[in-house]
N, CA, C and O atoms as a Maestro MAE file, in Angstrom:
{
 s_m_m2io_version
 :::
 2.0.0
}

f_m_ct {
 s_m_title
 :::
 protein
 m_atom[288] {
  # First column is atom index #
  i_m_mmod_type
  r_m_x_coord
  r_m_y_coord
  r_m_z_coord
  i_m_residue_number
  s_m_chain_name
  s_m_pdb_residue_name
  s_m_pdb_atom_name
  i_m_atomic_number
  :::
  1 25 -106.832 -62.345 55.300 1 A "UNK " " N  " 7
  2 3 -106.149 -63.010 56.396 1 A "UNK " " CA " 6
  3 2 -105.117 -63.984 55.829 1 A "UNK " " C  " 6
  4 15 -105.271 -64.725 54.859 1 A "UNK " " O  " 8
  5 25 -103.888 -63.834 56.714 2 A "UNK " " N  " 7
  6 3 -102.789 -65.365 55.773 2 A "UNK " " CA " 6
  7 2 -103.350 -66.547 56.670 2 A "UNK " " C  " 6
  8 15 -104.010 -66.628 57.705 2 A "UNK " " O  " 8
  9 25 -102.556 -67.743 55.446 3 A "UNK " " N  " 7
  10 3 -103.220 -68.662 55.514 3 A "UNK " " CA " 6
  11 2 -102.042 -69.326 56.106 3 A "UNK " " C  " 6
  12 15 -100.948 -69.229 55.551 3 A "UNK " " O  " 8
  13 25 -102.184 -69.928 57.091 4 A "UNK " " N  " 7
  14 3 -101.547 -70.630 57.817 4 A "UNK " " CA " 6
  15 2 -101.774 -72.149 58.332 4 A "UNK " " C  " 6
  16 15 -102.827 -72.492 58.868 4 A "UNK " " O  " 8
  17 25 -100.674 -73.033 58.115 5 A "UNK " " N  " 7
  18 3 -100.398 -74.162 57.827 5 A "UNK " " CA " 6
  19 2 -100.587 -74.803 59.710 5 A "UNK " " C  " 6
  20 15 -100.196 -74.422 60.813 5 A "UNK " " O  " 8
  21 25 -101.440 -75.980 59.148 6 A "UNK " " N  " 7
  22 3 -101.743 -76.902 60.671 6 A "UNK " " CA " 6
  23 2 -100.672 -76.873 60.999 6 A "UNK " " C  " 6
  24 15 -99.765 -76.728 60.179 6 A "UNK " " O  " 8
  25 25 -100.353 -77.067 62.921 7 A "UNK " " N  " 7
  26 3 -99.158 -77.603 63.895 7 A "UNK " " CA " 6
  27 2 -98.330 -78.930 62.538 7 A "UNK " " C  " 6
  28 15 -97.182 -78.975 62.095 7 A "UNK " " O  " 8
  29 25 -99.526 -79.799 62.267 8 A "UNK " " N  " 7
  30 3 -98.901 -80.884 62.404 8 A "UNK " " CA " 6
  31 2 -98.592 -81.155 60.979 8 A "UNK " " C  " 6
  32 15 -98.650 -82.338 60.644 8 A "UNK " " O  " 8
  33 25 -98.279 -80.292 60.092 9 A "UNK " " N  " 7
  34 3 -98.117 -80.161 58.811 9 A "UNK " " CA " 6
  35 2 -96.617 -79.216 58.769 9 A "UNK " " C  " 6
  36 15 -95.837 -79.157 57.818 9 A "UNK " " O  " 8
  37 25 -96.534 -78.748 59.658 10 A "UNK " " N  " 7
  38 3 -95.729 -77.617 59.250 10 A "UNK " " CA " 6
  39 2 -93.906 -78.683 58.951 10 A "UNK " " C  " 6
  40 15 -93.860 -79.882 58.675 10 A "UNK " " O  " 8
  41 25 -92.995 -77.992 59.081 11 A "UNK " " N  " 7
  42 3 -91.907 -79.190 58.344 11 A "UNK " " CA " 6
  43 2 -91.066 -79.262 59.382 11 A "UNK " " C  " 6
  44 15 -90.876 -78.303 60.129 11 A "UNK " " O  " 8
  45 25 -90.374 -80.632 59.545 12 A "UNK " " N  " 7
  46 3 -89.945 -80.621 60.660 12 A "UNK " " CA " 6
  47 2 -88.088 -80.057 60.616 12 A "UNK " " C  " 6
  48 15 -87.399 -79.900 59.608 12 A "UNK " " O  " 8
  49 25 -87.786 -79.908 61.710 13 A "UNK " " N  " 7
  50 3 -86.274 -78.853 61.819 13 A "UNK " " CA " 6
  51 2 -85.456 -79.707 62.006 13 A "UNK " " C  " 6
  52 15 -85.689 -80.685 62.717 13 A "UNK " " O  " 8
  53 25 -83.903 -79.426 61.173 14 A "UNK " " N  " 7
  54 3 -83.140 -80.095 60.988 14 A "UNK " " CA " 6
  55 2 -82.320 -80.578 62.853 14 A "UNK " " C  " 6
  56 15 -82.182 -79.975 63.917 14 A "UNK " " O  " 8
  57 25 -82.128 -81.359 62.559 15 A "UNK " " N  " 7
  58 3 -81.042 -82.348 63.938 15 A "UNK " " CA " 6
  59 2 -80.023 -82.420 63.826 15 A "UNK " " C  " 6
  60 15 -79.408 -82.566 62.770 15 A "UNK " " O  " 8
  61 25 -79.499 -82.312 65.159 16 A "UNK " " N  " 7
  62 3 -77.834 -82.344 65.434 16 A "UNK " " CA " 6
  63 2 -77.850 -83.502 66.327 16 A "UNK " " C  " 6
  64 15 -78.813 -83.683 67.073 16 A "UNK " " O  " 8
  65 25 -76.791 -84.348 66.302 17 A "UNK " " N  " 7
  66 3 -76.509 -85.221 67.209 17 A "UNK " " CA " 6
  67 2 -74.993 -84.809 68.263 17 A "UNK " " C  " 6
  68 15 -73.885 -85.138 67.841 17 A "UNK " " O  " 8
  69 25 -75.114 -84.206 69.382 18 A "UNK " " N  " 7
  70 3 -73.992 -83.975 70.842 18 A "UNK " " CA " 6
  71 2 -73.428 -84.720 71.405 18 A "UNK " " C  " 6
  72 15 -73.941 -85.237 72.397 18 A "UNK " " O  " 8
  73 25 -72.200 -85.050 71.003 19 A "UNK " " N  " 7
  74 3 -71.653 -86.411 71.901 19 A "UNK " " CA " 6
  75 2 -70.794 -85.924 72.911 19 A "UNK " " C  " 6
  76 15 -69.756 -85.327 72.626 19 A "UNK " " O  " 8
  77 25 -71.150 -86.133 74.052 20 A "UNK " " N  " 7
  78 3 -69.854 -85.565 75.081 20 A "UNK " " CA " 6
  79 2 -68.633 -86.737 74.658 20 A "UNK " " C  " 6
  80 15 -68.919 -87.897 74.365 20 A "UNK " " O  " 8
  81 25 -66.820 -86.037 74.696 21 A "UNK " " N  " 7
  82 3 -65.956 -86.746 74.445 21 A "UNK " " CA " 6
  83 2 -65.132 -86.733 76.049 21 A "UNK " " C  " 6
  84 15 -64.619 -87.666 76.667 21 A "UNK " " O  " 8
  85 25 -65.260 -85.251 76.398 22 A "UNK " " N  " 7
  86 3 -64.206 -85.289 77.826 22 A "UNK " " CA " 6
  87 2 -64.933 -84.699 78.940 22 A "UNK " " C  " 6
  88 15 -66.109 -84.339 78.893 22 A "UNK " " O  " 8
  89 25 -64.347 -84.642 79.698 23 A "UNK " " N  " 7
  90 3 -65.089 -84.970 81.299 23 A "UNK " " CA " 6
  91 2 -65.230 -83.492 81.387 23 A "UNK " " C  " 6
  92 15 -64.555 -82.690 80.741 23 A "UNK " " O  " 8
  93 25 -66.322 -83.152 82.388 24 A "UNK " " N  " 7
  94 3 -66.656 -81.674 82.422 24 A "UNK " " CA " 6
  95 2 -66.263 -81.193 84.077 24 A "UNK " " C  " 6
  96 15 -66.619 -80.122 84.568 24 A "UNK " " O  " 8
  97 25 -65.412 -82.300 84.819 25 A "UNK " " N  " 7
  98 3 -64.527 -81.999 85.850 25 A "UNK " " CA " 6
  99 2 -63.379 -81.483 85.206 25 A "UNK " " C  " 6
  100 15 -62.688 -81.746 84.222 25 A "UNK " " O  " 8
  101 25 -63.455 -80.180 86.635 26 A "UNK " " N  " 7
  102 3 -61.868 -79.082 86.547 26 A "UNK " " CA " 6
  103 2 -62.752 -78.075 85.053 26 A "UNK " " C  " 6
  104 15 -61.946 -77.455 84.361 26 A "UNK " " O  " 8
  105 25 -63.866 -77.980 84.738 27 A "UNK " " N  " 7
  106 3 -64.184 -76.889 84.168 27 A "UNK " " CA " 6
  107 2 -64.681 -75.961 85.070 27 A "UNK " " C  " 6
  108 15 -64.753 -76.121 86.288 27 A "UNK " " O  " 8
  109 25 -65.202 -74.477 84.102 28 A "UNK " " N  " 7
  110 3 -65.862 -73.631 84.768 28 A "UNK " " CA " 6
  111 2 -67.292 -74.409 85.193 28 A "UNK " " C  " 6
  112 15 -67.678 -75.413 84.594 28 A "UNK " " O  " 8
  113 25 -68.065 -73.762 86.381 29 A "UNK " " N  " 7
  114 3 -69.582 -73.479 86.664 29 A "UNK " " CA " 6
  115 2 -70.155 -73.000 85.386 29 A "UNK " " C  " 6
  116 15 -71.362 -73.230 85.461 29 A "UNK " " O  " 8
  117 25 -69.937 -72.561 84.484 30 A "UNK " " N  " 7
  118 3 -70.828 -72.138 83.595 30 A "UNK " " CA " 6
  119 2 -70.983 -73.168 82.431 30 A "UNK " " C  " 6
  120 15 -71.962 -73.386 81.718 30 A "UNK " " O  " 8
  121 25 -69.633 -73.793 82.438 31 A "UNK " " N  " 7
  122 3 -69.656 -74.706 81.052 31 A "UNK " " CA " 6
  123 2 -69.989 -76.052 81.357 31 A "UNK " " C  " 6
  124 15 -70.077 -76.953 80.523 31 A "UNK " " O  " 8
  125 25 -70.197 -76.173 82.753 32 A "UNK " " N  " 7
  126 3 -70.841 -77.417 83.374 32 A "UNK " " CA " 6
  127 2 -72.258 -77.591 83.790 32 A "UNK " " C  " 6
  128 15 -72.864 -78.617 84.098 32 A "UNK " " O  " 8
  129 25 -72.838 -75.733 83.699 33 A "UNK " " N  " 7
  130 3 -74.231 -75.768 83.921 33 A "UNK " " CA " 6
  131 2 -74.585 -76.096 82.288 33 A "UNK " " C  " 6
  132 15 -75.656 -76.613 81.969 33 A "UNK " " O  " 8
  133 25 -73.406 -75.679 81.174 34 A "UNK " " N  " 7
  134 3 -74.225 -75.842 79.574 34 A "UNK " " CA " 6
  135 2 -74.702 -77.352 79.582 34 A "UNK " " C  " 6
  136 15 -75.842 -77.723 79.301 34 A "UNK " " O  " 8
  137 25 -73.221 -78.481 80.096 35 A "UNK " " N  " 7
  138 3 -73.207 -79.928 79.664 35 A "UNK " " CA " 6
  139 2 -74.973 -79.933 79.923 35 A "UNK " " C  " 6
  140 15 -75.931 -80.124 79.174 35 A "UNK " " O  " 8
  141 25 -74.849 -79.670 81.147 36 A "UNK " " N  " 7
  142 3 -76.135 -79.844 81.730 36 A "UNK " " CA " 6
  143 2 -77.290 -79.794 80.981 36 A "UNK " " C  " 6
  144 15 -77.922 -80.802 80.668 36 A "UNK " " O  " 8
  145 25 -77.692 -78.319 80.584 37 A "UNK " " N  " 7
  146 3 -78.656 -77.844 79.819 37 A "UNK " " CA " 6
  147 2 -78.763 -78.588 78.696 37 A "UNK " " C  " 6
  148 15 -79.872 -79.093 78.522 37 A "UNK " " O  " 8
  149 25 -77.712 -78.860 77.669 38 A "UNK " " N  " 7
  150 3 -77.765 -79.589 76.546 38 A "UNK " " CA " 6
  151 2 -78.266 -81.358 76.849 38 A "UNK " " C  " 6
  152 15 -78.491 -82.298 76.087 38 A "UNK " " O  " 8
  153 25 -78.286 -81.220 78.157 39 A "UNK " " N  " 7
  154 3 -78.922 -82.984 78.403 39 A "UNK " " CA " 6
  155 2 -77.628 -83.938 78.794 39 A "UNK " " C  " 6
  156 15 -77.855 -85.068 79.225 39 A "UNK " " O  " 8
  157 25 -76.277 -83.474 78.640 40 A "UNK " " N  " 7
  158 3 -75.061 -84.534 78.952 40 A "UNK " " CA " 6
  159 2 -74.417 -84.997 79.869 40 A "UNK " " C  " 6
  160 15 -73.443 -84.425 80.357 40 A "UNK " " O  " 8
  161 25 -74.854 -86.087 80.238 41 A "UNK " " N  " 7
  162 3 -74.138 -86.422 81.726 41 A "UNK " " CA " 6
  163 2 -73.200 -87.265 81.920 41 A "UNK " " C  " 6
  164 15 -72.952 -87.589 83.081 41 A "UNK " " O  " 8
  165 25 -72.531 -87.765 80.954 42 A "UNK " " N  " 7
  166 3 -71.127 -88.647 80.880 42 A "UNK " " CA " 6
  167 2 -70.753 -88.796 79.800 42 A "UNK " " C  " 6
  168 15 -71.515 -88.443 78.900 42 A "UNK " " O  " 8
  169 25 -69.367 -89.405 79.431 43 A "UNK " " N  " 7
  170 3 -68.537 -89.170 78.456 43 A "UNK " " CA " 6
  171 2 -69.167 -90.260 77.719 43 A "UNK " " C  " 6
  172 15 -69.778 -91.131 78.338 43 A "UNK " " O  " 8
  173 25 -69.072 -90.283 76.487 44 A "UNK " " N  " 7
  174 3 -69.647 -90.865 75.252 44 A "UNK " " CA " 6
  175 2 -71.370 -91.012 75.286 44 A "UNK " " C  " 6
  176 15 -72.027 -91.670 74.479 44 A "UNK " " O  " 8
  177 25 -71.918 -90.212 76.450 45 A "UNK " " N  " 7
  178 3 -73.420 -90.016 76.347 45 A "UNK " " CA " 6
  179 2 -73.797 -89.029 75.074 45 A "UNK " " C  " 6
  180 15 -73.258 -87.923 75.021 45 A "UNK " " O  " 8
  181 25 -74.686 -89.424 74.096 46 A "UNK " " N  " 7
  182 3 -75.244 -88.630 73.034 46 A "UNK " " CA " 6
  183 2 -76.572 -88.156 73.291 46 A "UNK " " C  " 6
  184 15 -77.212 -88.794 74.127 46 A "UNK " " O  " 8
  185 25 -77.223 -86.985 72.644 47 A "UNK " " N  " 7
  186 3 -78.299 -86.776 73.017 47 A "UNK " " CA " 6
  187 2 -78.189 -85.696 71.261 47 A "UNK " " C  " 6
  188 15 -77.320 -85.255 70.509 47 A "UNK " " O  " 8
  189 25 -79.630 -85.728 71.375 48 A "UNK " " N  " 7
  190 3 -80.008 -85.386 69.497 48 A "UNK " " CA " 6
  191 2 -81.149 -83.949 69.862 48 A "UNK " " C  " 6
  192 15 -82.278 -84.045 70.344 48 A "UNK " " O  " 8
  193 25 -80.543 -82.876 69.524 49 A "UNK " " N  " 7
  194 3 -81.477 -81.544 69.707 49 A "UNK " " CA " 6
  195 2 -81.430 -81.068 68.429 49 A "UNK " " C  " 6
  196 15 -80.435 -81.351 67.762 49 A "UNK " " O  " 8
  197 25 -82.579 -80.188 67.788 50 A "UNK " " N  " 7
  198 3 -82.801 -79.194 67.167 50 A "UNK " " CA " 6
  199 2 -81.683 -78.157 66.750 50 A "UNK " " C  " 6
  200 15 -81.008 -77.449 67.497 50 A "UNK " " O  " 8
  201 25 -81.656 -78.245 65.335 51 A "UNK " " N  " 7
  202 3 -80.385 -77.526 65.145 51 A "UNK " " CA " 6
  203 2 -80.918 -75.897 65.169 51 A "UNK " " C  " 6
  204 15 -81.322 -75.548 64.060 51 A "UNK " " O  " 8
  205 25 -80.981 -75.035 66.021 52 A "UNK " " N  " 7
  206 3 -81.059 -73.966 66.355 52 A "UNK " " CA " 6
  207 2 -80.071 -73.192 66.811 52 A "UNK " " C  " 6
  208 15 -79.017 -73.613 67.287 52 A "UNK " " O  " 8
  209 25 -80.496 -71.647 66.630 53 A "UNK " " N  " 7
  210 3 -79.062 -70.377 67.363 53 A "UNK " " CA " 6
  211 2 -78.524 -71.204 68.351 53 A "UNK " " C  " 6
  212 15 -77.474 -71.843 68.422 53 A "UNK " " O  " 8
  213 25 -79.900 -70.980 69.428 54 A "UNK " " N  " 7
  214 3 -79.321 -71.210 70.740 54 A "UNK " " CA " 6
  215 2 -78.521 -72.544 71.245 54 A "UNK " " C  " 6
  216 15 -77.698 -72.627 72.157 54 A "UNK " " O  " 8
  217 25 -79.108 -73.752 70.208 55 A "UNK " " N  " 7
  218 3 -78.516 -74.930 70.748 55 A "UNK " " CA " 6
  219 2 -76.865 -74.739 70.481 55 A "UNK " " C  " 6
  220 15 -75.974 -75.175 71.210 55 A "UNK " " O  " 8
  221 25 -76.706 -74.002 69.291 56 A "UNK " " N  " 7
  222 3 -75.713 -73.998 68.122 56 A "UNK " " CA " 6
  223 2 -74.496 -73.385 69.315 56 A "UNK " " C  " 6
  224 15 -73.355 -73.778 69.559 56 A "UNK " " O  " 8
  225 25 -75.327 -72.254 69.901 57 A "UNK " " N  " 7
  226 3 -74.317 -71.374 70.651 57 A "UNK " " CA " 6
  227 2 -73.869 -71.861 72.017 57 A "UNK " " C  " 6
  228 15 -72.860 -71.417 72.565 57 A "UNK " " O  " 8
  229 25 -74.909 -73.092 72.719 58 A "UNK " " N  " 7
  230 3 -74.234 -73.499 74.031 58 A "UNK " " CA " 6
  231 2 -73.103 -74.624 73.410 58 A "UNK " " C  " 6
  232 15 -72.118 -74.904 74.094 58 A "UNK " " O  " 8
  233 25 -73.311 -75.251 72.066 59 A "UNK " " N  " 7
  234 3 -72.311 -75.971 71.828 59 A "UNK " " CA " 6
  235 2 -70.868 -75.487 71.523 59 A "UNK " " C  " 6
  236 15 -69.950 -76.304 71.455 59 A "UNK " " O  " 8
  237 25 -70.616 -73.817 71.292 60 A "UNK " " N  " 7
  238 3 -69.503 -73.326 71.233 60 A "UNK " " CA " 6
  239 2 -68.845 -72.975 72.088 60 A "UNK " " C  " 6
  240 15 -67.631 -72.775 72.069 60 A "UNK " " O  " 8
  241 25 -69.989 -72.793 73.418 61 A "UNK " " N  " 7
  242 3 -69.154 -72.856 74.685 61 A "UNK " " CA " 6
  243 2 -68.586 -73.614 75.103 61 A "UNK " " C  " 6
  244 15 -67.705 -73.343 75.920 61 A "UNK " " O  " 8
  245 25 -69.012 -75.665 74.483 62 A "UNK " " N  " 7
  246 3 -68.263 -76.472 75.088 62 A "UNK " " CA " 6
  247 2 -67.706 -77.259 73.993 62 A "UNK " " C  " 6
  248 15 -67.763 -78.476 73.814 62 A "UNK " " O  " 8
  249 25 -67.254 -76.504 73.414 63 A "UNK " " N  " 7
  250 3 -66.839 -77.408 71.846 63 A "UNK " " CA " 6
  251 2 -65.624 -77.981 72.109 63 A "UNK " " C  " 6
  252 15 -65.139 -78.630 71.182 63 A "UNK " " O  " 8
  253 25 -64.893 -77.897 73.319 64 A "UNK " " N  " 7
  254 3 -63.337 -78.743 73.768 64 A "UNK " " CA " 6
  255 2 -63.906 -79.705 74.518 64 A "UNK " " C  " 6
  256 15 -63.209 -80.581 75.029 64 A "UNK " " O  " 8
  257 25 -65.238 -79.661 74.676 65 A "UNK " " N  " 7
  258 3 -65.672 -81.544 75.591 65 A "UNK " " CA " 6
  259 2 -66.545 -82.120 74.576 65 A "UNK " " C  " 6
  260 15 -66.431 -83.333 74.402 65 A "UNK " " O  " 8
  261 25 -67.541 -81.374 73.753 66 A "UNK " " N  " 7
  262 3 -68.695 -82.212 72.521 66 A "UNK " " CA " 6
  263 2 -68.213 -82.707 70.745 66 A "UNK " " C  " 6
  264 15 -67.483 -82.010 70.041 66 A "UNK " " O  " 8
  265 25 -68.430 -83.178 70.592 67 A "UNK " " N  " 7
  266 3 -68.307 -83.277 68.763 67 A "UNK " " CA " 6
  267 2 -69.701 -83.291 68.596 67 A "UNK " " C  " 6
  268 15 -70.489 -83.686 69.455 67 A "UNK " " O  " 8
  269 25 -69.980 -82.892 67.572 68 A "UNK " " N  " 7
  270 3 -71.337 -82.666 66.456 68 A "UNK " " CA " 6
  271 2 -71.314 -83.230 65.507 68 A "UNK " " C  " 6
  272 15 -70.280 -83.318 64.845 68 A "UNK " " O  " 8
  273 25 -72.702 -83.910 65.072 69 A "UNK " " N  " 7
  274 3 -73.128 -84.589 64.115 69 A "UNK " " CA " 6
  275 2 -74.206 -83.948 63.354 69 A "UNK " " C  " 6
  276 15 -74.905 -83.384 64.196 69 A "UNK " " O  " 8
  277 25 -74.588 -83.792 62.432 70 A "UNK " " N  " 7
  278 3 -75.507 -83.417 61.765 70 A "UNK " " CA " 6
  279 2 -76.645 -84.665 61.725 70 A "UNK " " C  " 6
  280 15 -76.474 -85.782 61.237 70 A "UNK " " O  " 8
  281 25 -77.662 -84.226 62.278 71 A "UNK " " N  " 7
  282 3 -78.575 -85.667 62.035 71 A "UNK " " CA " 6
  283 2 -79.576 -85.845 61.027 71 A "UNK " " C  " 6
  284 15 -79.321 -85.275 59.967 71 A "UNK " " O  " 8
  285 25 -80.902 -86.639 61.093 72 A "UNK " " N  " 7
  286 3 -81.545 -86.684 59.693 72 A "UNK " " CA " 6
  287 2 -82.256 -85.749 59.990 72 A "UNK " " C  " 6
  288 15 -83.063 -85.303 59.174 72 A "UNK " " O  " 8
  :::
 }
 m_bond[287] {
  # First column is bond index #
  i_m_from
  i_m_to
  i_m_order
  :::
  1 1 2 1
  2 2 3 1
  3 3 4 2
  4 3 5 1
  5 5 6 1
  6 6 7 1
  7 7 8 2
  8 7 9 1
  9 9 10 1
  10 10 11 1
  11 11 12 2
  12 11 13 1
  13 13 14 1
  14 14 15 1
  15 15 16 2
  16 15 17 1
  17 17 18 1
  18 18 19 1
  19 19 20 2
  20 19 21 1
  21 21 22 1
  22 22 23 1
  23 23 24 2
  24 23 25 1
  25 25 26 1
  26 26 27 1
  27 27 28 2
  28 27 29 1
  29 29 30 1
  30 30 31 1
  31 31 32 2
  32 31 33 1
  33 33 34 1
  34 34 35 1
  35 35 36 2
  36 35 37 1
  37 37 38 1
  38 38 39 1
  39 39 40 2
  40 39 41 1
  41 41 42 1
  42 42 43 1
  43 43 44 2
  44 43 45 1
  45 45 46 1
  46 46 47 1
  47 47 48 2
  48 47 49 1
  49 49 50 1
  50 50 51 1
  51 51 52 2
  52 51 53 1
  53 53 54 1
  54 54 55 1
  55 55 56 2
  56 55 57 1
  57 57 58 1
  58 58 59 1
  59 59 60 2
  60 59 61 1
  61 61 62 1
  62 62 63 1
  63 63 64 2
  64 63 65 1
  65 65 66 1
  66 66 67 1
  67 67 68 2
  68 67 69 1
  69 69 70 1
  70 70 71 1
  71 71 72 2
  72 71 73 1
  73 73 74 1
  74 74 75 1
  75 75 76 2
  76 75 77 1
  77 77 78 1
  78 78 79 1
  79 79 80 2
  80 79 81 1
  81 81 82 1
  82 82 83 1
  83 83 84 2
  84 83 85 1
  85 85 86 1
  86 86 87 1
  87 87 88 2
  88 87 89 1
  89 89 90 1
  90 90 91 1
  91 91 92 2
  92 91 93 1
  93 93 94 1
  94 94 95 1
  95 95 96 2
  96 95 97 1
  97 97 98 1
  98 98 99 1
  99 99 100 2
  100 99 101 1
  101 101 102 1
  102 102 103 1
  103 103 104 2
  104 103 105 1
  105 105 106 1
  106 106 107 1
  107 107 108 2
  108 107 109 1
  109 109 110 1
  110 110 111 1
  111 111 112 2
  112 111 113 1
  113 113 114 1
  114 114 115 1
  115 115 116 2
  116 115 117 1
  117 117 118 1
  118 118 119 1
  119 119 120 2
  120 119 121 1
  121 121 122 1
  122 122 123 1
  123 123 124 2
  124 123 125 1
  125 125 126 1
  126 126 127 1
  127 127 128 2
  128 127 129 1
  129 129 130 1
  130 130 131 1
  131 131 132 2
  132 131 133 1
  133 133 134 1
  134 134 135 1
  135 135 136 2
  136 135 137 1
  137 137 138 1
  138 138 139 1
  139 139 140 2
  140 139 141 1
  141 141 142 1
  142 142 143 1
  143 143 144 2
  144 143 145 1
  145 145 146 1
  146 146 147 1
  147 147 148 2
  148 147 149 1
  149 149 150 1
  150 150 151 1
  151 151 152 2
  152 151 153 1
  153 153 154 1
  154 154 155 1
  155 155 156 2
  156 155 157 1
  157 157 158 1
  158 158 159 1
  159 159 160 2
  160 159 161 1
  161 161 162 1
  162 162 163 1
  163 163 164 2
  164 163 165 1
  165 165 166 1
  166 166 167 1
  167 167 168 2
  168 167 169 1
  169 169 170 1
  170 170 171 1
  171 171 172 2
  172 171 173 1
  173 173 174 1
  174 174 175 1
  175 175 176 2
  176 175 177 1
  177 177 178 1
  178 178 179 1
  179 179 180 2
  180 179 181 1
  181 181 182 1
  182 182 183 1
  183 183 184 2
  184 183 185 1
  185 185 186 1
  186 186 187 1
  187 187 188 2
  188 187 189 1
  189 189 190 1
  190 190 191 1
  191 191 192 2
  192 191 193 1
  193 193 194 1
  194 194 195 1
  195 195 196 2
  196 195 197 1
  197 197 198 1
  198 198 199 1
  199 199 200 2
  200 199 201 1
  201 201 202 1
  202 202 203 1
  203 203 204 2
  204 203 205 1
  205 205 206 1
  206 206 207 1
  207 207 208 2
  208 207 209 1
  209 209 210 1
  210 210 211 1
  211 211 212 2
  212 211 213 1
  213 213 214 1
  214 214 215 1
  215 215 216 2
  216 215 217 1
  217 217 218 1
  218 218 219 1
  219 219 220 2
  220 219 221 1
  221 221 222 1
  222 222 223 1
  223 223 224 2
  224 223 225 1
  225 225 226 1
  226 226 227 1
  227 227 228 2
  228 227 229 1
  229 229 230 1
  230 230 231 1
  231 231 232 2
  232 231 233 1
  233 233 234 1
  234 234 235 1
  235 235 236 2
  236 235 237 1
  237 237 238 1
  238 238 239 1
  239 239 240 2
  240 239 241 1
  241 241 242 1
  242 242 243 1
  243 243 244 2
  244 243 245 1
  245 245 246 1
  246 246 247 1
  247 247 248 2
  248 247 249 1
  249 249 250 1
  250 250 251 1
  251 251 252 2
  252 251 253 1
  253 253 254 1
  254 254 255 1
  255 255 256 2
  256 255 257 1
  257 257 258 1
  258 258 259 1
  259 259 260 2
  260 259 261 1
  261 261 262 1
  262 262 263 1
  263 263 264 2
  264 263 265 1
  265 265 266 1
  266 266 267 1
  267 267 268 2
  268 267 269 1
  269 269 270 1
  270 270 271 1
  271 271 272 2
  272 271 273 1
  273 273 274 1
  274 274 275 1
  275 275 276 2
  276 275 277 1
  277 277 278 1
  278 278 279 1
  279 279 280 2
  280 279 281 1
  281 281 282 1
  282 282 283 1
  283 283 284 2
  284 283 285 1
  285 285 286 1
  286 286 287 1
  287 287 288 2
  :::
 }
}
């Protein structure tokens, strides 16, 4: 059988920090449902997610309103 490592041992995943810069009025419905999803609800609001595909990929949908940070 493999041997597999406790929940609370396992290593933790690198961070991105999302800063909204511009307003997500006069966009599409879709790139205003992302702000959303990613947690952003006003301009210079930050919010810190998991650097993953999926986070990676709603941020390319709104990469003309967010800047990215690499976090610790």
């Amino acid at each position: 059988m493999p041997v597999v490592a406790p929940k609370h041992r396992q290593l933790a995943m690198a961070t991105i920090r999302v800063t909204q810069i511009r307003s997500s009025i006069r966009t599409h419905k879709r790139q205003k449902q992302t702000m959303e999803a990613l947690g952003l609800r006003r301009i210079n609001h930050t919010v810190e997610h998991d650097d993953t595909p999926v986070i990676r990929g709603m941020i390319a949908k709104v990469q003309h309103l967010v800047t990215v940070e690499e976090g610790k």
